[in-house]
C-alpha positions in Angstrom: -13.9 136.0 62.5 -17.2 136.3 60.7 -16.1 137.1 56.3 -18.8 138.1 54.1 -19.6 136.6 50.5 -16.6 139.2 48.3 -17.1 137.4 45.2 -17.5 134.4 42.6 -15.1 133.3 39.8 -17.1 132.1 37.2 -14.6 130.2 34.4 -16.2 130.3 30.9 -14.6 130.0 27.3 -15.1 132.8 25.5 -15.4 135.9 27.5 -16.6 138.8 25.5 -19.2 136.2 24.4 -20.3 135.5 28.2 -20.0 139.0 29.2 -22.2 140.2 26.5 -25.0 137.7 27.9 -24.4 139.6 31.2 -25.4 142.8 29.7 -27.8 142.0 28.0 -29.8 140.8 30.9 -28.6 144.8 32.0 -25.9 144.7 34.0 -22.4 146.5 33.3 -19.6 144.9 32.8 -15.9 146.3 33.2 -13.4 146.0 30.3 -11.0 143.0 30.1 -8.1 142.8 32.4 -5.2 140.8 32.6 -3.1 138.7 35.4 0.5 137.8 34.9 -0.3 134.5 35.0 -2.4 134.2 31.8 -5.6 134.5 33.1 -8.0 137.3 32.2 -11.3 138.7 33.2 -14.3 141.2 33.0 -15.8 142.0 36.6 -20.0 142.6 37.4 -19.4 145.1 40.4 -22.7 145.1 43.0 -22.4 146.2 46.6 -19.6 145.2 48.3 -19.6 142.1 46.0 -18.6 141.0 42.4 -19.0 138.9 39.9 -14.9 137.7 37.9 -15.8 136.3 34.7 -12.8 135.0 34.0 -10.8 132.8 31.1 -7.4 131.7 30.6 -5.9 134.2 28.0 -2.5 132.7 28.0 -1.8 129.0 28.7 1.9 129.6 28.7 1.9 132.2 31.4 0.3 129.5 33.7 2.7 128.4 36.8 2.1 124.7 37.8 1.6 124.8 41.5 4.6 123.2 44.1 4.2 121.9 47.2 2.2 123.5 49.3 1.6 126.2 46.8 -2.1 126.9 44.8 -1.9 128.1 41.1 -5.0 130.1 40.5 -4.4 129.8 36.6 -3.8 126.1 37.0 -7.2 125.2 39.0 -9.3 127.3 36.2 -7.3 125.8 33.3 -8.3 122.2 34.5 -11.7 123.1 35.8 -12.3 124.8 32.1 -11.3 120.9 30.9 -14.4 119.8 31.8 -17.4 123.0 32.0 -17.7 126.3 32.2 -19.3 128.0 35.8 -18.6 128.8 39.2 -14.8 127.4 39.8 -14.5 129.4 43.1 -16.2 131.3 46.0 -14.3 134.2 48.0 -14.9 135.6 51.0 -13.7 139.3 52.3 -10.6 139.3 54.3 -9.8 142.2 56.8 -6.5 139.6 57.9 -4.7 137.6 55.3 -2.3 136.2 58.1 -5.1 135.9 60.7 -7.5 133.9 58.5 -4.3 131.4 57.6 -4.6 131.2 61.6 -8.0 130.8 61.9 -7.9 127.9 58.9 -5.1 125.9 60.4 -6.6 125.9 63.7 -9.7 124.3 61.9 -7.9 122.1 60.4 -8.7 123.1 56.8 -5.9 122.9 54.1 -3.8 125.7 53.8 -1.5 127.0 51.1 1.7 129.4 51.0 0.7 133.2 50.8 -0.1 134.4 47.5 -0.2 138.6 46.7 -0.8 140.2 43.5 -0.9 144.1 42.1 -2.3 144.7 38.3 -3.7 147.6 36.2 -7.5 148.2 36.7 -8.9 150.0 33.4 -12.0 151.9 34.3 -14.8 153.1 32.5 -13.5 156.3 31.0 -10.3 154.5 29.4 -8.4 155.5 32.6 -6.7 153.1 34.9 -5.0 152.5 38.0 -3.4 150.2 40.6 -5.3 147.2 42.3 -3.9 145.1 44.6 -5.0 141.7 46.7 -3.5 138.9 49.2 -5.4 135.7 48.9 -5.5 133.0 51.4 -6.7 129.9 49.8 -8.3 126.9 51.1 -9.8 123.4 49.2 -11.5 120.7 50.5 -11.6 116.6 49.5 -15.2 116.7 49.5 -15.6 119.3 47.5 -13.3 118.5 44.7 -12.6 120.7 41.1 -13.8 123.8 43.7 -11.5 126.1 45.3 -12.3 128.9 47.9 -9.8 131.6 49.4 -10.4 135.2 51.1 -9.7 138.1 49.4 -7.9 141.0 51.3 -8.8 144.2 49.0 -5.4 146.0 49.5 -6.9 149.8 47.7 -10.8 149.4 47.7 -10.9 153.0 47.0 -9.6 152.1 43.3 -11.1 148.8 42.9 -14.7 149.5 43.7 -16.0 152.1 41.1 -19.8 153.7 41.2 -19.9 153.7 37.2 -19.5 150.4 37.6 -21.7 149.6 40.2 -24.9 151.0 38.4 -26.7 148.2 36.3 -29.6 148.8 34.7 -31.5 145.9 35.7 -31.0 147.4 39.2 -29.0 144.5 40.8 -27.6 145.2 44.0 -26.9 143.1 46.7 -25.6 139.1 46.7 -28.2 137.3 48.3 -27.2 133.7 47.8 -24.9 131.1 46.0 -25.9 127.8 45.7 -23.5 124.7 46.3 -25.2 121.3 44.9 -23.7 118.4 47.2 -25.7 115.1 47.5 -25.3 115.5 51.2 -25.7 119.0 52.4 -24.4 118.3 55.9 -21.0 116.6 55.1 -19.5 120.5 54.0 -20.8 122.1 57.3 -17.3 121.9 58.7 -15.2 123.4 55.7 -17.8 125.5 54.5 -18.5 127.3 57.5 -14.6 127.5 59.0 -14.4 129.0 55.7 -16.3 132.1 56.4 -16.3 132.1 60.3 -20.0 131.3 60.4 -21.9 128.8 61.6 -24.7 126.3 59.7 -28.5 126.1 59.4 -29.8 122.9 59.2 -33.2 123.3 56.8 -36.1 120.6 55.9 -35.4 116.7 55.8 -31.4 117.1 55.8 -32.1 118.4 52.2 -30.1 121.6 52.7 -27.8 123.6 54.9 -27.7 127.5 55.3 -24.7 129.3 56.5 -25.7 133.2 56.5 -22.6 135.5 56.5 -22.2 139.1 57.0 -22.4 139.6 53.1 -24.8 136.6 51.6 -25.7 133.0 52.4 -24.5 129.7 51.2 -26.9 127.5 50.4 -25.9 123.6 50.2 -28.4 121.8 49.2 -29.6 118.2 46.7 -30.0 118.4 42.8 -34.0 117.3 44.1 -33.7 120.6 46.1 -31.7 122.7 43.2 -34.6 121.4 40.8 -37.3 123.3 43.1 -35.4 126.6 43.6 -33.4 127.2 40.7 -35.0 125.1 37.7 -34.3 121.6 35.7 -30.9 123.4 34.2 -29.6 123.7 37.8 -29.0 119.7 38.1 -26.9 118.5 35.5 -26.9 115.1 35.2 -23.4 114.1 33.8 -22.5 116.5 37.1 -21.9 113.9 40.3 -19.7 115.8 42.0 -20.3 118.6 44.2 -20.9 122.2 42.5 -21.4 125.3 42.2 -25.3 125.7 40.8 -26.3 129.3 40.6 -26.7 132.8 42.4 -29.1 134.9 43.8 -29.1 138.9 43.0 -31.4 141.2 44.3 -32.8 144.2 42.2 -34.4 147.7 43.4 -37.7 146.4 41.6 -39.0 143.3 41.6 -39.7 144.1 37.9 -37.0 142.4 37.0 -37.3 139.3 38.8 -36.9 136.1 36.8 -34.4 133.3 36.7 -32.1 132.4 33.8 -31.2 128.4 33.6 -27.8 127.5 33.9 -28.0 126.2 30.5 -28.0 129.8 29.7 -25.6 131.3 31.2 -22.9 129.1 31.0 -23.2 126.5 33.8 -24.5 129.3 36.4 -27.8 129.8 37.1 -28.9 133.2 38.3 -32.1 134.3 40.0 -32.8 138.4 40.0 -35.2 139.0 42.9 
């Protein structure tokens, strides 16, 4: 089953500090919400897609995980040890139980179901209910990341046209960027992941896996460098990564790219 990009969790210190950044490159940004498990986060809503900047709020609300089980407070806590960025890449579920399926017939690593409701608070000070099943997934070669679909339980709450409206005019996802040394050696994970198979591009440089909603791009820091700018590469980074996204605008007035250095370990390109 082919899953579109459904959103990025980027894990950052302060948020109000990050999410004012956000806005003032002119997008909106929702008010703070909170998860029982002592993480918060502000949201950048596009089409069909979003952007969780996220921070742990509450350290002693964290769970550690058991066996077989994945603590999404624990994995940003540690990740936050070390940087600030993208700590985890979602993808749209329509089956919580059928991607499990699909990922253990893969042979990807699976965890126990995991199912959460909170308290959206929307634009006009009202609120209401949200609720999501997540299926995670991780990878050894892609360690400190964590990927998982996302099955949106009331998308007619969640997604909110006020929110939605930026006035840089983003819209769409178009790309996230995964630095890897070797491109090819995620093929498997990544595209099991989200049902889709790779694009071999260039000299073994970079892979492409196009889904329904976005691409993944894996590609070298030499290749980062090119697309994304110097910031993109870090060098005390030798692990694989998360570098940057790709947002496209209504005008291409806005185009420009702001360095990861920037924007808290992410870069972003506005097309």
């Amino acid at each position: 089953m082919a899953r579109g990009l459904d959103h990025i969790v980027v894990a950052v210190q302060d948020l109000d500090a990050v999410a004012e950044k956000w806005k003032a490159l002119g997008f909106t940004v929702t008010p703070e919400n909170r998860h029982p498990w002592g993480t918060a986060n502000r949201l950048i809503q596009l089409d069909g897609f979003f952007i969780e900047l996220l921070k742990v709020a509450d350290n002693s609300l964290i769970d550690e995980p058991g066996p077989h089980q994945f603590s999404f407070g624990a994995h940003n806590r540690e990740f936050l040890k070390t940087r600030e960025g993208g700590s985890m890449l979602v993808s749209q579920s329509l089956d919580p139980d059928a991607d499990r399926e699909d990922f253990k017939a893969l042979g990807l690593k699976t965890y126990e179901p995991f199912s959460f409701t909170r308290v959206a608070t929307f634009a006009d000070g009202s609120t209401g209910r949200v609720g999501f099943d997540l299926t995670y997934t991780t990878d050894n070669a892609l360690p400190g990341l964590a990927f998982f679909t996302c099955h949106n339980r009331y998308p007619e709450t969640f997604w909110n046209k006020a929110f939605q409206s930026h006035e840089n005019g983003a819209q769409q996802i178009k790309t996230i960027y995964i630095v890897s040394q070797t491109p090819a050696a995620h093929t498997e994970f990544l595209s099991g992941f989200v049902g889709v198979g790779a694009t071999p591009k260039g000299a073994e440089d970079s892979v492409e896996i196009t889904t329904p909603r976005g691409m993944i791009k894996v590609l070298t820091k030499e290749a980062a460098i090119n697309e994304l700018g110097e910031g993109a590469a870090p060098k005390d980074l030798s692990a694989p990564y998360i570098a940057g996204m790709e947002i496209s605008c209504a005008s291409d007035i806005m185009a420009k790219t702001i360095p990861a250095k920037d924007l808290n370990g992410l870069a972003l390109r506005l097309l």
